[in-house]
C-alpha positions in Angstrom: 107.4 242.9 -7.3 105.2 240.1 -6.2 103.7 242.3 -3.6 101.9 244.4 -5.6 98.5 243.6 -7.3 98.4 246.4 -9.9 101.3 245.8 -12.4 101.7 249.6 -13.9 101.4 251.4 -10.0 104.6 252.2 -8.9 105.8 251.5 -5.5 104.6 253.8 -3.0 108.1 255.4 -1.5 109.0 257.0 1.6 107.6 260.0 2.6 111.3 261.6 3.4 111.2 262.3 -0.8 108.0 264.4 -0.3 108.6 268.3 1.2 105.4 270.2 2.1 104.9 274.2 2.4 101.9 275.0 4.4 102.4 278.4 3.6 101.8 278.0 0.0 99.6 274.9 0.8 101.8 272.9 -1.9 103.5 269.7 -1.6 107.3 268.9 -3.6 107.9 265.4 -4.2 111.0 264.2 -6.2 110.3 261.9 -9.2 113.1 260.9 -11.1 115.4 262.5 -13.8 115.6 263.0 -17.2 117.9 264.1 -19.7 116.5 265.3 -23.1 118.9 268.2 -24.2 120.1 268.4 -21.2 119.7 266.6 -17.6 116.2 267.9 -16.2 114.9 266.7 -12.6 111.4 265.7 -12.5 109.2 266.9 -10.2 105.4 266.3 -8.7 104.3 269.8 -7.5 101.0 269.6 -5.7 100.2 266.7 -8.0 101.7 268.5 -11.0 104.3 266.4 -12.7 106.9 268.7 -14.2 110.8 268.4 -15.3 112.6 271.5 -15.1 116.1 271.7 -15.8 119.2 273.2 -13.8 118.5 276.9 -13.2 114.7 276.9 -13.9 112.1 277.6 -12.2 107.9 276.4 -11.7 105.8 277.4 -9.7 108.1 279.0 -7.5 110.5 275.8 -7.0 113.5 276.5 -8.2 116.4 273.6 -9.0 119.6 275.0 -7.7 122.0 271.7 -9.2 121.2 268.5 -10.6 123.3 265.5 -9.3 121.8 262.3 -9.7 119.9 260.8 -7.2 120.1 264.1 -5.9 118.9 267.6 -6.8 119.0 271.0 -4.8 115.7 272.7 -4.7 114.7 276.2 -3.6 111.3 277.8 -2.7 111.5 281.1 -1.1 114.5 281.3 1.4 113.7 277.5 1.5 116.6 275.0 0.8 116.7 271.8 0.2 118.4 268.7 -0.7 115.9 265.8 -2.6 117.4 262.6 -3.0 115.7 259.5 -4.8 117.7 257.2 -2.2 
C-alpha cells in the first residue's frame, strides 16, 4: 500500500459498510469475521468493537446469519444485509 503514510492504519473503506440509526444515534459498521469456537462477525458499534456470534445480540444489534463476506444484522424491525465487498 504505497499510498498510505502510516503502516498499521487500515484502509479507510467505503461508507456503504457503515449503517447509521438516528433514532438511537448509533452507527453499525461491519469489520471482519472471526472464528474462535465458532464463526463470530465483528462489529464497530458507535465506535465499539465487538464480535458476536450467530444468534446473539449487543447493544440491540442482533446477527441473524453469518456468511462470509456477508452477515444479516437486525436492530429493531430493521434489516439488513453487511457485506465486507
Amino acid at each position: 500500500f504505497p499510498e498510505r503514510t502510516e503502516l498499521f492504519d487500515p484502509p479507510k473503506r467505503a461508507q456503504s459498510t457503515q449503517r447509521r440509526d438516528d433514532e438511537h444515534g448509533q452507527s453499525v459498521e461491519l469489520k471482519g469475521f472471526i472464528t474462535v469456537d465458532q464463526p463470530r462477525v465483528v462489529l464497530s458499534i458507535d465506535g465499539v468493537i465487538s464480535p458476536i456470534p450467530e444468534g446473539g445480540e449487543k447493544y440491540g444489534v442482533h446477527v441473524i446469519s453469518i456468511q462470509p463476506p456477508k452477515a444479516v444484522l437486525q436492530r429493531g424491525r430493521n434489516r439488513w444485509v453487511a457485506t465486507l465487498e
